[in-house]
C-alpha positions, -999 to +999 in steps of 0.1 A: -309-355-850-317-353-883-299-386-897-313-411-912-320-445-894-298-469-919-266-441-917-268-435-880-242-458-874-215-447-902-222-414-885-214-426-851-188-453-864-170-422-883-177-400-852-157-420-834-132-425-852-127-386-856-126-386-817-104-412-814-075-396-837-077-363-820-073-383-789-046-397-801-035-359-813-028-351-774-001-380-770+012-369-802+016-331-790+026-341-755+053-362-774+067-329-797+062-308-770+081-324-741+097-300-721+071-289-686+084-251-699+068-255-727+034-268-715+020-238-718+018-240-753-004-272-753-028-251-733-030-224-759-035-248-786-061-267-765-085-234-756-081-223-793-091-258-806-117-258-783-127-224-786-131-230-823-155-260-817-179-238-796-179-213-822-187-242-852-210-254-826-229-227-820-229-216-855-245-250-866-273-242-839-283-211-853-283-218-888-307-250-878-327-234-851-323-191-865-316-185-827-295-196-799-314-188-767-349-198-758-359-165-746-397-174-743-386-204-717-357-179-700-389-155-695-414-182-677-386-195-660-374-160-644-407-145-639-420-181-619-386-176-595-396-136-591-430-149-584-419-178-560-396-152-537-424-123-540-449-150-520-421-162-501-407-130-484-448-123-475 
């Protein structure tokens, strides 16, 4: 969002890239870790590694935003469904 125009596409070129080698990462594992007994293990490592990136993620939103939830927007939103089933159960 807040990149400029003339490095928008090192950040996307490098982006990729970055996706691209994990990608690469899951052959790698699924290589080393072989055996179907030990699958279970790639699943651990996989909701760690991306329980990590929601964490980073979500840290990165509220150091940029100083909050995570719009609660302003989650109150018109509940209070205009509360309103539509009060006038639709009259």
């Amino acid at each position: 969002d807040h990149v400029a125009e003339s490095d928008r596409c090192v950040v996307g070129g490098v982006q990729n890239s970055i996706q691209s080698f994990l990608d690469l990462m899951t052959y790698v594992m699924g290589l080393i870790i072989s055996n179907p007994q030990d699958f279970w293990k790639l699943t651990v490592i996989s909701f760690v590694l991306v329980s990590m990136a929601a964490g980073l993620y979500t840290l990165h939103v509220y150091k940029l935003r100083k909050h995570l939830i719009h609660l302003e927007k989650l109150n018109s939103y509940w209070f205009s469904l509360v309103n539509i089933n009060r006038f639709s159960n009259s």
